[in-house]
C-alpha positions in Angstrom: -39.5 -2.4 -9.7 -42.6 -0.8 -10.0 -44.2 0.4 -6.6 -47.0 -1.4 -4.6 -48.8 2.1 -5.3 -48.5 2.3 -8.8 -49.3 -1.9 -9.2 -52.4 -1.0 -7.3 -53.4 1.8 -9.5 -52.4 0.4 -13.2 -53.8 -3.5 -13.1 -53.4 -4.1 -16.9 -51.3 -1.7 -18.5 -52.7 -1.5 -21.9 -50.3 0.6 -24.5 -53.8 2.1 -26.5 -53.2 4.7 -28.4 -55.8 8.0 -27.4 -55.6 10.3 -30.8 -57.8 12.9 -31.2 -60.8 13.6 -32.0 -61.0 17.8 -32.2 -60.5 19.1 -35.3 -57.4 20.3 -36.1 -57.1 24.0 -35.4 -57.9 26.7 -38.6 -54.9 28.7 -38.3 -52.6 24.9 -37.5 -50.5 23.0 -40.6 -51.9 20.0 -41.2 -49.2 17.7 -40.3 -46.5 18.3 -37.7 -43.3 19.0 -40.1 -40.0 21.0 -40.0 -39.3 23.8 -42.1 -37.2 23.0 -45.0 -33.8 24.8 -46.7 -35.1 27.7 -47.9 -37.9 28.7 -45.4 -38.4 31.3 -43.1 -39.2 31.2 -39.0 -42.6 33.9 -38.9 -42.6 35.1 -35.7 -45.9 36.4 -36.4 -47.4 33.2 -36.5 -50.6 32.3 -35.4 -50.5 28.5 -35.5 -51.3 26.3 -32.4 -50.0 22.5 -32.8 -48.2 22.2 -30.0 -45.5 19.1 -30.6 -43.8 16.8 -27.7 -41.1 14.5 -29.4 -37.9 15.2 -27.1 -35.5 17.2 -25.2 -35.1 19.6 -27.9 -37.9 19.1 -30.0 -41.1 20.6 -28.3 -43.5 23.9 -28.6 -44.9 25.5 -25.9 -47.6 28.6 -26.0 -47.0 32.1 -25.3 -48.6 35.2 -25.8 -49.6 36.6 -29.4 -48.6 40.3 -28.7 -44.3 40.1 -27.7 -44.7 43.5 -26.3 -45.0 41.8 -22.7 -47.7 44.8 -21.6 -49.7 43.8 -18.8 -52.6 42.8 -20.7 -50.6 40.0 -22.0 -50.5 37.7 -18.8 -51.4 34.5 -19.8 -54.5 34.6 -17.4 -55.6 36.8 -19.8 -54.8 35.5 -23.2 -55.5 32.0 -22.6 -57.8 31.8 -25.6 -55.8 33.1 -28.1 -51.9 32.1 -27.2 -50.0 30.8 -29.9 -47.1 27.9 -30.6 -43.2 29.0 -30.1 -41.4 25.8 -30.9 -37.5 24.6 -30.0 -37.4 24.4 -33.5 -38.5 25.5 -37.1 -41.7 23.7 -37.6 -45.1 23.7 -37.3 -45.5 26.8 -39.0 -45.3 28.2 -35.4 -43.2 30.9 -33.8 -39.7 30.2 -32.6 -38.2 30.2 -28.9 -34.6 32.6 -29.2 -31.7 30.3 -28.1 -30.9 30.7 -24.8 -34.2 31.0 -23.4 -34.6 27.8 -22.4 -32.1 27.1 -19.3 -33.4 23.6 -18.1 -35.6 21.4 -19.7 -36.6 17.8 -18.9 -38.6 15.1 -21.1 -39.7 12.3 -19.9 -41.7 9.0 -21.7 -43.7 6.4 -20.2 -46.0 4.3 -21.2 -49.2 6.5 -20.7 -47.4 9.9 -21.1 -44.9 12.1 -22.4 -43.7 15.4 -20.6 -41.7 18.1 -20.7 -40.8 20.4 -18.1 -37.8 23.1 -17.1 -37.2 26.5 -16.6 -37.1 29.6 -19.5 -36.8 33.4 -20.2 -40.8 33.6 -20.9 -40.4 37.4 -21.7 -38.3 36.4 -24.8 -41.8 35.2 -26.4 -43.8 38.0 -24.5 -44.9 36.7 -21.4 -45.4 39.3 -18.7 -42.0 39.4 -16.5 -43.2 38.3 -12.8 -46.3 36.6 -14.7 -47.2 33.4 -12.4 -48.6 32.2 -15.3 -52.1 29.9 -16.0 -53.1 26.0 -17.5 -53.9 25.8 -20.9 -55.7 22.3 -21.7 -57.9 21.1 -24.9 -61.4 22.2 -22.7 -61.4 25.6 -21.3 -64.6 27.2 -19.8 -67.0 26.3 -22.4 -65.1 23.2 -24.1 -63.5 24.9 -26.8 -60.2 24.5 -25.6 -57.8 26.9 -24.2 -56.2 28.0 -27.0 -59.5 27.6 -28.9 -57.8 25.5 -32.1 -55.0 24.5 -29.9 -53.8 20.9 -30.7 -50.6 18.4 -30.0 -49.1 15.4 -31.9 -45.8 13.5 -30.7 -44.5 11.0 -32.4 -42.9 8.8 -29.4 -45.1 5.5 -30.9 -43.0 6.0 -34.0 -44.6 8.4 -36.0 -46.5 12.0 -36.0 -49.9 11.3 -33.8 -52.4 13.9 -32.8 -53.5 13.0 -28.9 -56.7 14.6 -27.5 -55.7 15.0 -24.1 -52.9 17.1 -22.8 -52.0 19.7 -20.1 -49.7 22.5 -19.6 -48.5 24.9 -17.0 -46.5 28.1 -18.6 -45.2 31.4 -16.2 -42.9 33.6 -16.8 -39.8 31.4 -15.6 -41.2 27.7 -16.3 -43.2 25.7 -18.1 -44.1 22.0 -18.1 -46.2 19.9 -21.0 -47.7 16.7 -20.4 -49.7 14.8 -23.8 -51.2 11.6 -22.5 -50.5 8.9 -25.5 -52.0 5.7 -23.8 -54.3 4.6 -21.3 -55.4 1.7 -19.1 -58.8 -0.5 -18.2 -59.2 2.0 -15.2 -58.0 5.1 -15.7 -58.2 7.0 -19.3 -56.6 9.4 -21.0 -58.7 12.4 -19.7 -57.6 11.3 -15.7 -53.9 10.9 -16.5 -54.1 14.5 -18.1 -56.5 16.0 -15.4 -57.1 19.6 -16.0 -59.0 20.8 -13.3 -56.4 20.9 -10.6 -55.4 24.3 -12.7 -53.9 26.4 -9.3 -51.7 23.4 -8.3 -49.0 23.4 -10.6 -46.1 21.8 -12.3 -44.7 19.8 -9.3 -47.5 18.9 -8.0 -49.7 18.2 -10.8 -47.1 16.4 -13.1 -45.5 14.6 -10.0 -42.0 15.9 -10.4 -39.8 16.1 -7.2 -36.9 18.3 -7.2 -37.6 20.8 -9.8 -35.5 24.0 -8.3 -32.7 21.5 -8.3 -32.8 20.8 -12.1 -31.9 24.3 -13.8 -29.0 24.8 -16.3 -29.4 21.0 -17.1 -31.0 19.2 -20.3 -32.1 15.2 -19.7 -34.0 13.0 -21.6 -35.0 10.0 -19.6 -37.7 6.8 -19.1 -40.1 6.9 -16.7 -42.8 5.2 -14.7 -46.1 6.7 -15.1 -47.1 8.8 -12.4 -50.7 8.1 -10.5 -53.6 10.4 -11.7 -53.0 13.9 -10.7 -55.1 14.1 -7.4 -55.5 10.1 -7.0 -54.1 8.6 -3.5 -54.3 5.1 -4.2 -54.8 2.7 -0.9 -53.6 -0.2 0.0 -56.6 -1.9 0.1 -57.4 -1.2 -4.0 -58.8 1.7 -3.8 -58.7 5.1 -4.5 -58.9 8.6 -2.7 -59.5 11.8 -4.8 -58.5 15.2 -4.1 -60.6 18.1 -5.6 -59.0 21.8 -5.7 -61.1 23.9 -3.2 -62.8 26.8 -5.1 -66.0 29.3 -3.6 -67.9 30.7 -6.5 -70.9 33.2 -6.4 -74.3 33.4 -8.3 -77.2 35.6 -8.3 -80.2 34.4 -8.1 -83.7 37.6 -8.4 -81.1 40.2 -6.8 -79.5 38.3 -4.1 -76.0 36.6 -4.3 -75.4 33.0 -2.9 -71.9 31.3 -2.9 -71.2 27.8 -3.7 -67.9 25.9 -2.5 -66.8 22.1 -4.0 -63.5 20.7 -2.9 -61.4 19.8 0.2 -60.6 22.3 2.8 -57.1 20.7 3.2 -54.5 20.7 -0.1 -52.0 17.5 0.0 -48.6 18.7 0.3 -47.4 16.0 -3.0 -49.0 13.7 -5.1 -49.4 10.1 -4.5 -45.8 9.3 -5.3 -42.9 10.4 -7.2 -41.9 8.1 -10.4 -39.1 7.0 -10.9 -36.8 7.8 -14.0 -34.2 5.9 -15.9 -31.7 5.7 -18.9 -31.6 9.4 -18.8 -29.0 10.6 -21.2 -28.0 14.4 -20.3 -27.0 17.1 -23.0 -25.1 20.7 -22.4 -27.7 22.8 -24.0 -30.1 23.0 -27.4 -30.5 25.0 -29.8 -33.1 26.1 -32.3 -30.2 26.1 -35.4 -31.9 29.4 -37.0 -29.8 32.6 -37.4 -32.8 34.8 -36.0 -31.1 38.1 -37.8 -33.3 37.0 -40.1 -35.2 33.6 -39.5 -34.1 31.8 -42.2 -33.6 28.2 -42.6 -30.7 27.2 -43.8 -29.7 23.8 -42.8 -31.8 20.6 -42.0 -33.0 20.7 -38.9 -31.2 18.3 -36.2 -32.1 16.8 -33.1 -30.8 15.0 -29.7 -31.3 11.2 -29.6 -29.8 8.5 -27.9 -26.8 11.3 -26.7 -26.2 12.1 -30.2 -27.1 14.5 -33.0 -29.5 13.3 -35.8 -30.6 14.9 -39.1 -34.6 15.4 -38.7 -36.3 13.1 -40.6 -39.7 15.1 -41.2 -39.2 18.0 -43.3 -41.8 19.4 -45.2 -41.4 20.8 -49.0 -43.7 23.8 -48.5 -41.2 27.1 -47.8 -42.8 29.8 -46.2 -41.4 33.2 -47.2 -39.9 35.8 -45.2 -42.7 38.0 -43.7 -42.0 41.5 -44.5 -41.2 43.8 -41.7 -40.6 40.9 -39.6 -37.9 41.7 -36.4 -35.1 39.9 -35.6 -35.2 38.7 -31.8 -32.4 38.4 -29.0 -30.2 34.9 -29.3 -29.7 34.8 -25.5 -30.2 36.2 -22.3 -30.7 35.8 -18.6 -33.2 33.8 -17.1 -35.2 35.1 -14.4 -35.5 32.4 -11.6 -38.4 33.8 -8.7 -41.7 31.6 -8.7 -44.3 34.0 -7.4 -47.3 32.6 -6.6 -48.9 36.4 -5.6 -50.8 37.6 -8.8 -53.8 40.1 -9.0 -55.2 38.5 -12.2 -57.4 35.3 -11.3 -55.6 33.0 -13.8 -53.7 29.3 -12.5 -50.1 29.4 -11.8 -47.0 27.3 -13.1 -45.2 27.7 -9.5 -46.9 27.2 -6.1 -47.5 29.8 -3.5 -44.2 30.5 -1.7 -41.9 28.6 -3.5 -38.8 30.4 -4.9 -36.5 29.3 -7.8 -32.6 29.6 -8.7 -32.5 31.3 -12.0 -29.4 31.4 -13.7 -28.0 33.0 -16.8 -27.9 31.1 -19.7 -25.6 30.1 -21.9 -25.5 30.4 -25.6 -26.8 27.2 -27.4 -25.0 25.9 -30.3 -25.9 22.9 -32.8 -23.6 20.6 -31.3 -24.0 19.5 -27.7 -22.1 17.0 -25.3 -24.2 14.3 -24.0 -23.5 11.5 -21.0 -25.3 8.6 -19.9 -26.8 9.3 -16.4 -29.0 6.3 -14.3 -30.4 9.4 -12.0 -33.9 10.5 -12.1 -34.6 13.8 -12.8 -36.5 16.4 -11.4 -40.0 18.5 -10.8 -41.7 21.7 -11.3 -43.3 23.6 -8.3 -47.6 24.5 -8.4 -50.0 27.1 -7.3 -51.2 30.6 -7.6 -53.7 32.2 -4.9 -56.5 32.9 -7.2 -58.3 30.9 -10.3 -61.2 31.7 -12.4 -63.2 29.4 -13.3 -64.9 30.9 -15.8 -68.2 29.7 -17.5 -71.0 27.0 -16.7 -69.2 23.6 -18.1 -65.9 24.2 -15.5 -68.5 24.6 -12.7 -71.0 21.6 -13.7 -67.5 19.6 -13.8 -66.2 20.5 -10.6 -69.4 20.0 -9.1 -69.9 16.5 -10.5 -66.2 15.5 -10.2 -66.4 16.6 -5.9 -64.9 13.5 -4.4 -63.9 13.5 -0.3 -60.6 13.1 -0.1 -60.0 9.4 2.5 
């Protein structure tokens, strides 16, 4: 039964499909398709559709540059990160098996999301890196990546949605593409993107996140309220705005300027709940990375079983010369820092520590159960946050709301 909260906040549930309307990035395929036989992963790759379709079929951004220097932090490459997907497609980059340990997805009827745990240094992300937002605005509306779209094709085919968010550090990630909306809150609320130093848990309402490594679920859900929304009892609503202090000069002298509350909620309104979760033993990207070719149909998890793909392409990509071949599996590192020098947002809260585990090797196969638990969460903030540019400050200003 749906809570008194969210009846409050969602009156008329109205299943309206949000698609988008930025173009489609230069450097992106112009449809959302697997790889077929024949085709090779390039790991050099500078496409940016992100896709969200299921436990094992998703793309998340990382760096351009695998070196995983210092300059790489995502704080500091926001503009310019690029897709790694679970599996050949997209023309994107490819995520090694076994750098995934945990991942979660989740689809209700506003949202879709994905969240879990990883090795980001096997795509390049800085080791200890707490990470940033990514979203389709950035500082001056271009979106961060600029050219950076998503499609998933939970309404039962490939759709591109123009709102989404996403928190990506070195030992987690979580991806949320809002696919619907309602009379009172839209597409752009459900996927707020200005709460950027808050985090996974907090932001994408998920409640026991360092409890949900080594595991794969895909589950149904209730929608979650607003990220930052408290809704009363009485019908209405109470907003939280992240504090941030800025500075400006003005004929020499430097003023300061501060929006937002002095006090940060401890959780979000409520925690959904989840159900029919189906839970695997691991995914895998089915490409032999010695040298990224594609030699089977891509498969994936549904309904605890594994399924031929259905949306291969015919165009083969060749192997790129002087391409690499990159590690198969490896340990994931489990600390969520929230201490970083660079002035970026943060996929794990200040204080909070993970359980990283090793992981283990993903085959093509994987054992699946029927589960009626909800699964978990994904922890939020990082001391410091740019906000970079005139359009994030005008919104923060305007947006300001007390919190009741």
């Amino acid at each position: 039964m749906l809570s008194l909260a969210l009846l409050t906040l969602l009156p008329m549930l109205v299943k309206g499909q949000v698609t988008a309307t930025f173009p489609n990035g230069a450097t992106n395929p112009d449809q959302p398709e697997f790889l077929p036989i024949g085709s090779y992963v390039n790991q050099t790759s500078l496409s940016r559709l992100l896709t969200l379709n299921g436990v094992d079929d998703f793309c998340l951004y990382g760096p351009p540059d695998q070196s995983g220097g210092p300059e790489n932090e995502i704080g500091n490459v926001e503009p310019v990160v690029v897709a790694y997907c679970t599996k050949p497609r997209n023309n994107a980059r490819l995520i090694p098996d076994g750098a995934i340990t945990a991942a979660h997805f989740i689809k209700t009827p506003l949202y879709v999301q994905i969240y879990g745990f990883w090795d980001g240094t096997k795509v390049g992300i800085v080791d200890g890196d707490a990470g940033g937002e990514l979203d389709p605005h950035g500082a001056e509306n271009l979106g961060n990546p600029i050219g950076g779209n998503v499609t998933s094709n939970v309404g039962g085919s490939d759709v591109f949605y123009e709102e989404w968010m996403s928190f990506i550090s070195y030992d987690q990630f979580c991806l949320r593409i809002c696919t619907a909306e309602t009379n009172d809150i839209t597409a752009a609320i459900q996927c707020e993107h200005e709460l950027d130093i808050m985090g996974c848990q907090f932001v994408m309402a998920i409640e026991d996140f360092y409890q949900s490594n080594n595991s794969f679920t895909s589950c149904e859900g209730e929608p979650a309220a607003p990220p930052g929304h408290y809704p009363q009892s009485n019908g209405s609503t109470s907003t939280f705005k992240q504090r941030y202090t800025g500075s400006f000069t003005d004929n020499g002298s430097v003023g300061y300027w501060t929006v937002g509350q002095t006090v940060t909620p401890s959780a979000p309104a409520f925690y959904p709940a989840t159900s029919n979760c189906v839970t695997y033993s691991t995914i895998s990207n089915g490409v032999n990375t010695g040298d990224w070719a594609v030699t089977a149909t891509p498969s994936i998890l549904a309904a605890g079983s594994t399924v031929a793909a259905s949306n291969v392409g015919t165009t083969s990509q060749e192997r790129p010369s002087g391409a690499s071949a990159a590690p198969t599996s490896g340990s994931a590192s489990g600390s969520a820092s929230g201490s970083q020098s660079s002035a970026s947002a943060s996929a794990s809260r200040s204080g909070a520590s993970g359980s990283g585990a090793s992981a283990s090797t993903a085959t093509n196969g994987a054992a699946a159960s029927a589960s009626g638990g909800s699964s978990a969460a994904s922890p939020a903030a990082q001391n410091n946050v740019l906000v970079a540019g005139a359009v994030g400050i005008v919104g923060m200003l305007v947006g300001a709301v007390t919190l009741l």
